[in-house]
C-alpha positions, 0 to 999 in steps of 0.5 A: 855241701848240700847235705851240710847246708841241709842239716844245718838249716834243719837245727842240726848240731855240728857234732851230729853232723859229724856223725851223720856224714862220718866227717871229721870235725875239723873238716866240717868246720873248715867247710862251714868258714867256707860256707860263711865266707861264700854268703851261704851261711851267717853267722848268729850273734850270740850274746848272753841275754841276762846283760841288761840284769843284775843277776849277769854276774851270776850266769854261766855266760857271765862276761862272754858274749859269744857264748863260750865258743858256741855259734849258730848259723843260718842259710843265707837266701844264696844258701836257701837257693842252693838246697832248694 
């Protein structure tokens, strides 16, 4: 759990945590939701960020604001307790 909340915290990506830690992906996701549900992680809400202009129409998140499946997280300050 130290080693993904580590990773996470420094920006790295799922797909490289994946390889790093040799896990699969399914397992590390499940192991994330748990890290949200337990308040050491949140989750960011991403939202397009044309939605105010004229051109939203003509992005590639046009009509999503979750980004296409994408999300990032932070630690939470339990999350940062828990690494330091």
């Amino acid at each position: 759990m130290d080693e993904v909340l580590s990773r996470i915290e420094n920006g790295t990506t799922i797909d490289t945590i994946v390889k790093e830690l040799s896990m699969n992906r399914s397992t590390l996701l499940a192991m994330i939701e748990f890290l949200v549900d337990e308040q050491y992680l949140e989750v960011v809400d991403l939202q397009c960020s044309c939605s105010t202009s004229n051109l939203c129409e003509q992005c590639q998140c046009s009509g999503a604001d979750t980004g296409h499946g994408m999300a990032m997280y932070v630690l939470t300050s339990k999350g940062l307790r828990f690494i330091s």
